[in-house]
N, C-alpha and C positions, 0 to 999 in steps of 0.2 A: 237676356237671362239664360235663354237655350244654349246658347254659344258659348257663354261662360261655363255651363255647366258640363259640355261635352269636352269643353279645355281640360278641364280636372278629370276629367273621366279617362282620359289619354295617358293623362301625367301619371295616375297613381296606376295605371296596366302598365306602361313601361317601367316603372317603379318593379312591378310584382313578379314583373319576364325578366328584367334582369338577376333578381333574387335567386325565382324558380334558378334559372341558369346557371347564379353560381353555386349553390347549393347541389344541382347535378354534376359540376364539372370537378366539385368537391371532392363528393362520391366514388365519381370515376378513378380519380387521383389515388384514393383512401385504400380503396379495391385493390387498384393496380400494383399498389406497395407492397400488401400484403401479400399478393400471388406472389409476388416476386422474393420473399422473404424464405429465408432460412428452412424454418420451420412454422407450420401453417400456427396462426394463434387458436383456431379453434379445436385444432386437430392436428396435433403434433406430431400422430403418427402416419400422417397422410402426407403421402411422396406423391399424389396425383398433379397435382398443380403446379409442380417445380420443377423442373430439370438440372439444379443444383447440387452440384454432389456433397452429403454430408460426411462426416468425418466419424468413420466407422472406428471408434479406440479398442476393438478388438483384434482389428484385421487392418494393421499398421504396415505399409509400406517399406520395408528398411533395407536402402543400399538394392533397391533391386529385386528383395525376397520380403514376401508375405508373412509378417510374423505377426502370428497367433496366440491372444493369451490363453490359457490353459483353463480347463475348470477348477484344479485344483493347484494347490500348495506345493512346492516342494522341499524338500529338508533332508539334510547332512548330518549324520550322525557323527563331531569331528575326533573319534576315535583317537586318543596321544597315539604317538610317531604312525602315521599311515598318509603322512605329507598333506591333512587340514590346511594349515597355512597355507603354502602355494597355492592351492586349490583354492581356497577361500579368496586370497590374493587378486589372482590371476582372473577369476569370475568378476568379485565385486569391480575391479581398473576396467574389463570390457561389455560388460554386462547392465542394468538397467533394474533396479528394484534387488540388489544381494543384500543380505543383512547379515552379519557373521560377528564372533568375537573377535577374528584378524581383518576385518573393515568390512564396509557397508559401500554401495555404489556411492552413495551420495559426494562425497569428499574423499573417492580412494586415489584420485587423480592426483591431486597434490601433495597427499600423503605418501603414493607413489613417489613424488617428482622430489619430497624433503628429502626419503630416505635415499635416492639416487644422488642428493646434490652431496650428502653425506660422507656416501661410498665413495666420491669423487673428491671430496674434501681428504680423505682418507688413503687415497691410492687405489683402493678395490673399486675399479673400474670394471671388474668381468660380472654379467649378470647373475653368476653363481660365486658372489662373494658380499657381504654386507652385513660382517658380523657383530658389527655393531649397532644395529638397526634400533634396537630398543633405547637407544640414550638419544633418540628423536626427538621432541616433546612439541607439542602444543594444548591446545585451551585444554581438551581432556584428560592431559597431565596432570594440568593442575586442578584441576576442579576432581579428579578424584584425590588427590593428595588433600587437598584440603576438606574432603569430606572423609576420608579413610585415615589419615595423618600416616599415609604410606612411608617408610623410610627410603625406599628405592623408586626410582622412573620408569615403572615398567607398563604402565599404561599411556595410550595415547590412540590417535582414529586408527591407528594401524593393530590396535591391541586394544580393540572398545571395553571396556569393564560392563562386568554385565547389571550395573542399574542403571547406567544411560540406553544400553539397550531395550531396558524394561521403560522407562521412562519413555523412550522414543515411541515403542510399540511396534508391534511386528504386523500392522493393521495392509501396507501397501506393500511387503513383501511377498517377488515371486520364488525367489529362495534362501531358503534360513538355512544355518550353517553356524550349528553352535557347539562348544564344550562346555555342558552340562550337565547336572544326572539328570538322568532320563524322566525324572518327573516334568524337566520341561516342557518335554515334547506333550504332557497328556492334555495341553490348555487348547490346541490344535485338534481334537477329537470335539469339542464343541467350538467353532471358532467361525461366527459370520456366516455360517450354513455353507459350508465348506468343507475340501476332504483334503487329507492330505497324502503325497508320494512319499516316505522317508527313506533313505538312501543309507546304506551300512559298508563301509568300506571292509575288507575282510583279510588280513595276513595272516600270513603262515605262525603259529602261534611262536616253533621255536625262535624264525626269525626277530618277530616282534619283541620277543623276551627278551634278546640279545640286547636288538636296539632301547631298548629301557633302560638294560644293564649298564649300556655306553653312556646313555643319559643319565643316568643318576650316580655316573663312579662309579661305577660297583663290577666287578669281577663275579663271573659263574665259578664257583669251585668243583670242579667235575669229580673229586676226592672225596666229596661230603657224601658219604650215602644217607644224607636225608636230602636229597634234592628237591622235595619241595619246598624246604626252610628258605634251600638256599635262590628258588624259582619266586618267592614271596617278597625276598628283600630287595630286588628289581621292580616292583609291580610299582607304575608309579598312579598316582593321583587320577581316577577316573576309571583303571582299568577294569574296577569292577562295577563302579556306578552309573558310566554314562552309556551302557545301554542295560534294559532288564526286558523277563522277555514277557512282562506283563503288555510291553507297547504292541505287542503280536493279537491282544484278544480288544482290541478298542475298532468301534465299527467305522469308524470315520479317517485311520490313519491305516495305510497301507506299506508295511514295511517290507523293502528289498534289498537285496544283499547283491554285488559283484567284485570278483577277485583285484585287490590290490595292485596289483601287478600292472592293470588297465586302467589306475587314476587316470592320466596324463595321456591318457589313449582313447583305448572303448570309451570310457565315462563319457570323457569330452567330448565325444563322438556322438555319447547318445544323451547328453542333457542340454550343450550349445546350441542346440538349434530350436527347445522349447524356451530359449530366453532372447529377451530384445535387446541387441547389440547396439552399445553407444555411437553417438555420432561419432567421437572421437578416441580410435584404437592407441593404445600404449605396450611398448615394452614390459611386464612384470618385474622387479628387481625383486631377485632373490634372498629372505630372509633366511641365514641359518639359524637353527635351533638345537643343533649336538654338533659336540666336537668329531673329528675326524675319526672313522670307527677302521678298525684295525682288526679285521673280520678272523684275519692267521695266527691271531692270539687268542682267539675263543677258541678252550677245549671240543664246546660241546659238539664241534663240525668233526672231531675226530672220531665220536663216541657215538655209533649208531645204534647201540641198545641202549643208550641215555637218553637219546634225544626223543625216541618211541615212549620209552616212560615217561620223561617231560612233559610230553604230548598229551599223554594221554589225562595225565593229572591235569593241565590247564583246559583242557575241553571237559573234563565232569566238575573242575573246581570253578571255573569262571565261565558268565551265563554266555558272555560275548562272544565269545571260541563253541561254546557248546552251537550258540546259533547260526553260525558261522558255518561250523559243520553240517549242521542240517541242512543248510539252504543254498550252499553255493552248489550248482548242478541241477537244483531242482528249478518249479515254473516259478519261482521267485526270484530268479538269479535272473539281474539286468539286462547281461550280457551273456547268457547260454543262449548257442546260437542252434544247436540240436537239439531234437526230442528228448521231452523229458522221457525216461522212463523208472519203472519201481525197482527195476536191477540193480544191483552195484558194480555197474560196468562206468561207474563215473568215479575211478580211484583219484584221476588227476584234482579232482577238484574237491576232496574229503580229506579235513584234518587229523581223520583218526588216524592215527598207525595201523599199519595191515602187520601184519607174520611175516610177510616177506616183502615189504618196503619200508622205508621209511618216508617222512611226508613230505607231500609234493611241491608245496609252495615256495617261491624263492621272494627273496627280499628286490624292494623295487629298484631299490642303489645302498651304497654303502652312506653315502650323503643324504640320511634320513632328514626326513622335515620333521614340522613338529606335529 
């Protein structure tokens, strides 16, 4: 009876050792995963246990160079003829997070590749030809046709209408780049606890007038001495609305101005390097948007006390030229690469006509964008 009893007394402790056992080896195991994991489950933000590198989506790796998202927003004010398009273009094909009314990163790639198979279907093989670009079409053709009963094809991803825009949301955009009036921009002074850069492109106003003139048919009559009539019947669609300079007193958007002249230069110099470069770089194919402007048949290059009065009437009559004037030269100018100071020794960069010059700004080409 003793014997039998110390039999089962054996059996059911080896029973109990193996359990203990694997219950410990369990444990081990259980531990061992977790250190080893990602991110600690009890403590997510504790890097002590791991030597695993996590994926910092602020401080992205790209091609080589360290790119940095930004704290805030940035935004385009796309001013008609001061070359938007291109710019808009040219950003959203290489860039990462663009949202604009002339495309969006997301799908500017192929929309890029229609409009080039296009020009090539066409003969206009050179990247500064592709006059046909708007008879493009896909899905956002027709889905605003069919919501607008548009009679013409002038929307498509290369030309977003702006309630797909609104509908998308401008929630993962690192830069917006719109023509709109300026009330758009106020939605972005409350926007995710966020600030924003807003960027003002800035021409010579006679220049700019001319180029409207080209665009919309219309002849400057340098004869009419009421030249603001005739300064009014060029102004096309936007020039007085999409900027106001209510956007200058909003605490959350910070608005800057630099000289036109340096779209395709300074700018690019000083905004590609706060954006995240696609994996994949492309050629831009150039969309024009005015016919061929023919600069030796405007009077007004002949008439240097007309063009001072023009001048001066478009900077007190339009907000966009008046702000323009303020601020290219000053600490709000992008691109002034000298001290600011309160003097008027900064003629080059001031719209107003002086007494003894005429104004400084030149046009960027004769082949304006839009």
């Amino acid at each position: 009876m003793a014997a039998l009893l110390k039999k089962h007394i054996a059996i059911l402790s080896f029973i109990f050792g193996v359990s203990i056992s694997t219950i410990l080896t369990s444990w081990s195991l259980v531990k061992q995963q977790k250190d080893d994991c990602l991110i600690d489950i009890d403590n997510p933000t504790n890097d002590e246990n791991t030597n695993k590198e996590r994926i910092d989506y602020n401080n992205i790796k790209d091609g080589g160079l360290k790119y940095t998202r930004q704290t805030h927003i940035f935004g385009q004010v796309h001013m008609t003829k001061t070359g938007g398009t291109s710019l808009n273009g040219e950003l959203a094909l290489n860039y990462e997070r663009v949202c604009g009314h002339k495309g969006w990163s997301t799908d500017a790639y192929n929309t890029n590749e229609r409009v080039r198979k296009r020009a090539e279907k066409n003969k206009n093989r050179t990247r500064t030809n592709a006059k046909d670009w708007r008879k493009v079409r896909d899905s956002y053709t027709l889905a605003n046709k069919a919501r607008a009963k548009s009679r013409d094809n002038l929307f498509s991803r290369g030309r977003v209408p702006k309630w797909i825009g609104d509908e998308i949301g401008y929630h993962d955009c690192d830069y917006i780049i719109e023509e709109r009036p300026s009330e758009f921009w106020m939605q972005f002074n409350d926007f995710h606890n966020s600030t924003m850069e807003l960027h003002v492109p800035c021409r010579d106003p006679i220049s700019h007038l001319m180029s409207m003139c080209n665009h919309a048919g219309r002849s400057f009559n340098c004869t009419n001495p009421d030249y603001r009539t005739e300064a009014q019947r060029c102004f096309l669609a936007g020039v007085r609305s999409r900027f106001k300079k209510d956007l200058l007193n909003l605490e959350n958007i910070h608005v800057k101005c630099y000289d036109y002249k340096e779209q395709f230069k300074g700018y690019m110099e000083y905004i590609t390097p706060l954006l995240q470069k696609k994996r994949i770089q492309s050629e831009y194919v150039h969309r024009d948007s005015n016919s061929a402007r023919d600069k030796d048949s405007e009077c007004i290059w002949k008439e240097p006390d007309l063009q001072k009065k023009v001048a001066s009437f478009l900077v007190e009559d339009v907000e966009y030229y008046s702000f323009c004037d303020e601020c290219l030269g000053s600490a709000d100018d992008l691109l002034q690469k000298s001290d600011v100071s309160d003097s008027d020794d900064n003629d080059d960069y001031n719209a107003s006509p002086r007494d003894d010059e005429p104004p400084q700004w030149d046009s960027l080409s004769d082949d304006d964008s839009e």
